[in-house]
N, C-alpha and C positions, 0 to 999 in steps of 0.2 A: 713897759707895758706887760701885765699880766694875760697866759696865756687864755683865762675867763675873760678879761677884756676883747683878745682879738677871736673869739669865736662868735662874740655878741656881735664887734663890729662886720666880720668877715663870714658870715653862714655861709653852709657849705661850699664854699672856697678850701681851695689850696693855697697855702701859704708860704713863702718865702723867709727866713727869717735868721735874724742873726743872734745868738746868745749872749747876752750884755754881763749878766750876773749868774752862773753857773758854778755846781759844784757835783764833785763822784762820791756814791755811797758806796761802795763793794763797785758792782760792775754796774753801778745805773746812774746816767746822767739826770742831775735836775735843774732846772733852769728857773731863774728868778722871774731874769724879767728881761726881756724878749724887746729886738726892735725891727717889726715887719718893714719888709724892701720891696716883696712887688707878691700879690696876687692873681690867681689864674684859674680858669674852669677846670683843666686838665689835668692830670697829674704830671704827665711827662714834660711839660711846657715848663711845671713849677721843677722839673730832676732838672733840665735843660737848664734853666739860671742858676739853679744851687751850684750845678758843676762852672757855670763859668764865672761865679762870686768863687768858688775856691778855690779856682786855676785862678785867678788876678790877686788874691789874698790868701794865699795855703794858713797863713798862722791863724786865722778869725774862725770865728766857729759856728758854721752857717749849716741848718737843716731846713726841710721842706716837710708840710702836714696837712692834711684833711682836718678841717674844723671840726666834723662831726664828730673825732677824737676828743671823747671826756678829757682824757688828761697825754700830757706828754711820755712816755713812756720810750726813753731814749735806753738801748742797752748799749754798752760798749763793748767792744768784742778785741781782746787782744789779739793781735796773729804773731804766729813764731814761722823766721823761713826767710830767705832771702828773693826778693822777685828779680827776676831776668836774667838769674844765676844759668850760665851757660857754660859746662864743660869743656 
């Protein structure tokens, strides 16, 4: 599904959704073509499933969006650093 598809289907909803067909230009994700999982009034209801889709599948590649978002606009953000590095 095209992300013009689910904002037709989904009005301002939050969306759920997993990246089927994706590709990086410099530091910006884009996404082809998208397969919605669950819908939600809230936003944090829609952060709450994205986190427990990526804690049960770390490799799949799952984001959440306000419809009323024209377009996807994914940046990527590299980090340098080690976490829980303790002396």
């Amino acid at each position: 599904m095209k992300w013009e598809n689910v904002r037709e289907q989904y009005p301002d909803r939050w969306v759920v959704f997993e990246a089927l067909a994706a590709h990086t230009e410099e530091d910006t994700r884009f996404v082809g073509e998208l397969a919605v999982i669950d819908h939600f009034m809230e936003g944090r209801d829609a952060m709450k499933r994205q986190h427990e889709l990526h804690k049960a599948h770390p490799t799949r590649e799952y984001y959440f969006f306000h419809t009323s978002r024209e377009n996807l606009n994914i940046v990527e953000r590299k980090w340098a650093g080690i976490r829980g590095f303790r002396a």
